[in-house]
C-alpha positions as a Python dict, from the first residue, in 0.01 Angstrom:
ca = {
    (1, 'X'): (0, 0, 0),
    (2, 'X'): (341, 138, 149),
    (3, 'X'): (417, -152, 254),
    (4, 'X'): (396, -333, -80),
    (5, 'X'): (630, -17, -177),
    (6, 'X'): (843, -84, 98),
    (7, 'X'): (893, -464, -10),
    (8, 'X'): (937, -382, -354),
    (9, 'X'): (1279, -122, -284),
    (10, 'X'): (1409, -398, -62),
    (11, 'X'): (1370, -658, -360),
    (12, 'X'): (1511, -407, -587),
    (13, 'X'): (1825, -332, -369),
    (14, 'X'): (1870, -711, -257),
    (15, 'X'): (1904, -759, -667),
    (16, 'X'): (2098, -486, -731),
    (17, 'X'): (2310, -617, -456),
    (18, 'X'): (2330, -944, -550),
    (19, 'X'): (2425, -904, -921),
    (20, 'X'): (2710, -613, -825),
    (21, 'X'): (2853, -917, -618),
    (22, 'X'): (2819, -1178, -937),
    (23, 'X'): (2957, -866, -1186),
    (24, 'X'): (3264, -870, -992),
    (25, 'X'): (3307, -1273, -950),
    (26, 'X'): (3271, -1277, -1331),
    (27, 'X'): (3488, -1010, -1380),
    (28, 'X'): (3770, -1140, -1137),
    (29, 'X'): (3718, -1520, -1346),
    (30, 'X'): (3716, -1391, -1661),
    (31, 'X'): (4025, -1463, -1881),
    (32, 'X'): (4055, -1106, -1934),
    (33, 'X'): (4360, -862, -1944),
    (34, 'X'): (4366, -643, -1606),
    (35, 'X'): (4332, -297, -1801),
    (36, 'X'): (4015, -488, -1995),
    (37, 'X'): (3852, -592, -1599),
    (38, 'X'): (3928, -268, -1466),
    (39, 'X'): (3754, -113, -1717),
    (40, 'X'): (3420, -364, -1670),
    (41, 'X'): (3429, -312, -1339),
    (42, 'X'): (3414, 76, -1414),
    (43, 'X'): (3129, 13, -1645),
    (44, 'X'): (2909, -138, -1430),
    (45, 'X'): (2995, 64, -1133),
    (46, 'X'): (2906, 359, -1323),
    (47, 'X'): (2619, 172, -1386),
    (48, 'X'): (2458, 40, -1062),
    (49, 'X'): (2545, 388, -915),
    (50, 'X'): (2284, 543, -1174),
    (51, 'X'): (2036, 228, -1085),
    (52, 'X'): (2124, 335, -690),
    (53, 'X'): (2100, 672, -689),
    (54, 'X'): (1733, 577, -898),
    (55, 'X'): (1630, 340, -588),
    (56, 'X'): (1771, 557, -343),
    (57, 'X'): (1511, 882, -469),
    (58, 'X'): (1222, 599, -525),
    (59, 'X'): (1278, 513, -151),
    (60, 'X'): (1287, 895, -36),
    (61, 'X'): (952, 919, -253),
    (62, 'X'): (805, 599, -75),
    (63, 'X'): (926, 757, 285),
    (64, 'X'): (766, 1104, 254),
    (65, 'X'): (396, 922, 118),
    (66, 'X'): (441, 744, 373),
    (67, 'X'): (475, 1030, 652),
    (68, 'X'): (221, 1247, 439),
    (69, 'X'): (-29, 920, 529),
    (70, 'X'): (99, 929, 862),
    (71, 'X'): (27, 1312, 955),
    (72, 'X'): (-293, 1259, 805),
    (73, 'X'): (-411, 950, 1014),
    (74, 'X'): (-273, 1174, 1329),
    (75, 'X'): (-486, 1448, 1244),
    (76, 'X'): (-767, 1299, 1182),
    (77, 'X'): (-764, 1079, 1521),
    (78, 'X'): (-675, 1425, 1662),
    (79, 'X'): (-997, 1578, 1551),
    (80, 'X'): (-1211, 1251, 1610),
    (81, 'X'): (-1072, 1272, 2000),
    (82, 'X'): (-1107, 1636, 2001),
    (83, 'X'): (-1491, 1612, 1878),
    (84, 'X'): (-1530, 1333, 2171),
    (85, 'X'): (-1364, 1564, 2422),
    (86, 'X'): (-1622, 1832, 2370),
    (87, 'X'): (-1944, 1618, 2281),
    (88, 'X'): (-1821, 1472, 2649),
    (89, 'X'): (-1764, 1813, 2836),
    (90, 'X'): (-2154, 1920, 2639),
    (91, 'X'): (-2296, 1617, 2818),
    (92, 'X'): (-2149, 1679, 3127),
    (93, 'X'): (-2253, 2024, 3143),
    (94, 'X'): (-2605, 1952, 3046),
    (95, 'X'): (-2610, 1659, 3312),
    (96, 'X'): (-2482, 1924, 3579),
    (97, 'X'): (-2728, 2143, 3445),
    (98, 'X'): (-3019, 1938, 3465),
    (99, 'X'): (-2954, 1800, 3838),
    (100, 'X'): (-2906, 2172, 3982),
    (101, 'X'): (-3240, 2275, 3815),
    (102, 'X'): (-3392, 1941, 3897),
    (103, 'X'): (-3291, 1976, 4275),
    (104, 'X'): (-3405, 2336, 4312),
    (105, 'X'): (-3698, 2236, 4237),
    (106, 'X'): (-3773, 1972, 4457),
    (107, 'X'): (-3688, 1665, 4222),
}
């Protein structure tokens, strides 16, 4: 599911990209005074910093799910080994256990 996330801010940002470089093409080709670009070109700057600033705290969002999810797969393979660890170390002492009272007895 983060990964869809993930896909979806790089889409967004390859957009955003992608039309701040056709804005300015259009703006630089348009028979336009120079006070009348400058101030389209402060538009939409204005503009895809709001829509940047918007992707850039969606990403931040996406990154700290994602190392929320990430702690929580740790701990819980954590606990899973730890659980193994012990059930282990039980068997081995009950093994240990069993041959020294097995051999004192003549078995």
């Amino acid at each position: 599911m983060a990964d869809n996330r993930g896909s979806t801010a790089a889409v967004l940002l390859a957009f955003v990209g992608g039309a701040a470089l056709g804005a300015v093409a259009a703006v630089l080709l348009a028979p336009e005074s120079g006070a009348e670009s400058r101030e389209r070109v402060r538009k939409y700057a204005r503009r895809a910093e709001g829509e940047l600033q918007n992707l850039a705290g969606r990403a931040g969002e996406v990154f700290e799910e994602v190392v929320g999810q990430g702690k929580e797969f740790v701990d819980a393979k954590k606990s899973a080994f730890q659980e193994a660890f012990e059930a282990g170390r039980e068997a081995m002492r009950q093994e240990r256990d069993r041959l020294r009272n097995g051999g004192s007895n003549g078995v």
